[in-house]
N, C-alpha and C positions, 0 to 999 in steps of 0.2 A: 511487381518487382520490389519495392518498398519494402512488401511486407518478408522478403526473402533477406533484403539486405539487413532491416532489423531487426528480424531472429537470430542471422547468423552475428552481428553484431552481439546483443544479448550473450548470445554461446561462448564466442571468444571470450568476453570483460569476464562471465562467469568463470569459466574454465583458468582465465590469468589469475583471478581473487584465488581462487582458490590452491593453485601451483605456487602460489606465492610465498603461501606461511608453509612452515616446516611442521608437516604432519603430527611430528613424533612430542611438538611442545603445546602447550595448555592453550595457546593464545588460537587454536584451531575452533575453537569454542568462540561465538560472539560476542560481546559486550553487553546486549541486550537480550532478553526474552522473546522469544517470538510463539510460547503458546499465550494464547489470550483470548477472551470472548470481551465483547464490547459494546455499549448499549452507546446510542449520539441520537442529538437533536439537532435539525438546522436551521438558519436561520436566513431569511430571504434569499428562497421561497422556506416555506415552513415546513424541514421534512423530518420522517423520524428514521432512524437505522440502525443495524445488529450489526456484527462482523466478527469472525474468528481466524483463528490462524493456530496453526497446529505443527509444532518440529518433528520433520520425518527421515534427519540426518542431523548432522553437525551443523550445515553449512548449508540446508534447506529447510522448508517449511511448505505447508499448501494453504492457503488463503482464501475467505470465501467473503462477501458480503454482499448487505441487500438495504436500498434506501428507496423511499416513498412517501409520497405526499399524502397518503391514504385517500385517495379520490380514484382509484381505479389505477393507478401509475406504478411503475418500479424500474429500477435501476439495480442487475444484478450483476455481481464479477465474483469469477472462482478461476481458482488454478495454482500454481506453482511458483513457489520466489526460492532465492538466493540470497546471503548474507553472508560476509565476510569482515574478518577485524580490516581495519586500515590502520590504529593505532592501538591504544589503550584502552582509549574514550570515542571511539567512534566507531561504528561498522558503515559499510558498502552493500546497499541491495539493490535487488531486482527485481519485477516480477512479471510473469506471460501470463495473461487472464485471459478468459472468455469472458465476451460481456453479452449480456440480453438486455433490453430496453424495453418498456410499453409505455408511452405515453397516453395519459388519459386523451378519449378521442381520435386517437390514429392508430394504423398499425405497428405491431411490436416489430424489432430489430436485433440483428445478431452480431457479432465480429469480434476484436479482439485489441486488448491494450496491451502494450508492452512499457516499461516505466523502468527506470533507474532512479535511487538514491543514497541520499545520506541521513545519518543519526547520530548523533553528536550529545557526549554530557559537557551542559557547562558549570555542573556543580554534581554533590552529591547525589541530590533528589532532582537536580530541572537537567530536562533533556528536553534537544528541539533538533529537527529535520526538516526534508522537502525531498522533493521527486519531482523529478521531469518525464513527459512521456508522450508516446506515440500510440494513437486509438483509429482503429476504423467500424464505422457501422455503416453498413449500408453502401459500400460505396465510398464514402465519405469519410476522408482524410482528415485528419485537425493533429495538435498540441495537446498536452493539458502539463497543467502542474499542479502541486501543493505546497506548503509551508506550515508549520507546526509548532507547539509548544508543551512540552506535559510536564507537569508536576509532578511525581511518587510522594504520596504522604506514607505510603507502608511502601512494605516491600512486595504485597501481594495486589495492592490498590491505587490507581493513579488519575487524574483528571486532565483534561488535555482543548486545549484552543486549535481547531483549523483551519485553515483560510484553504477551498478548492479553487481552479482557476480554470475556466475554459472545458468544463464538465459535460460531458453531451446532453443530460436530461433537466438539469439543473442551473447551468452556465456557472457563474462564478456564485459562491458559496463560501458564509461562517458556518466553523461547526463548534459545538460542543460534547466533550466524551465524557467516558468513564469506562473505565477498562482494570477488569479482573485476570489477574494473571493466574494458570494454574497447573 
């Protein structure tokens, strides 16, 4: 039942972002980029990870990513987000994932995260966010969140600090990125 109420939650906030702004002006467009490929390292426990995200509307995107400890382990999510202006300097997302799990030593695991956020610039080139969200695998209900910080030194190039919180495969997590926009 959970997972009926937080789709359709997802559906409405998506569907309100978007009814909100007025089609026919500029600001229908994001604030932020959301094609990008991106290389990260993490840091206790020690993992490495890709991730991309590709715009396939105005106001959508499809999202994929893969992190591992390279011991036999992986943590995958792909699927579908939403984005919307909320100001000038900030957009409003969302995203429904699939997740697959294998931890080294146990069997692998399927289900699905749903997660809202925010993106915020507090300057030119520094922008920071977080997301909060709902994951199940297995069964098994939890939380997670994030908090972030990125730099843009170009406009094509950016480097970025993230703190993961309550992760299924990983539990709480720094990361380090680099993300090529394109």
């Amino acid at each position: 039942m959970r997972k009926v109420i937080s789709a359709t939650v997802l559906l409405l906030v998506s569907g309100y972002s978007q009814a909100a702004v007025d089609p026919s002006s500029s600001s229908v467009m994001s604030n932020f980029s959301y094609d990008y490929v991106e290389a990260r390292i993490g840091a206790s426990p020690n993992t490495y990870g890709a991730g991309m995200s590709m715009s396939i509307h105005p106001n959508a995107h499809v999202i994929a990513r893969v992190d591992s400890e390279l011991d036999g382990d992986m943590d995958l999510a792909a699927g579908l987000g939403f984005h919307a202006p909320i100001n000038n300097w900030a957009d409003f997302t969302g995203e429904a994932l699939a997740r697959y799990t294998d931890p080294e030593h146990s069997d692998s695991d399927t289900g699905m995260e749903l997660n809202l956020g925010v993106r915020q610039w507090l300057g030119p080139q520094l922008e920071v966010g977080g997301k909060i969200g709902y994951i199940t695998i297995d069964n098994d209900d939890d939380w997670l969140g994030a908090a972030y910080a990125r730099f843009h030194s170009t406009e094509l190039f950016s480097v970025g600090l993230e703190a993961r919180f309550n992760e299924v495969l990983y539990d709480d997590q720094l990361l380090f990125s680099a993300r090529f926009k394109f």
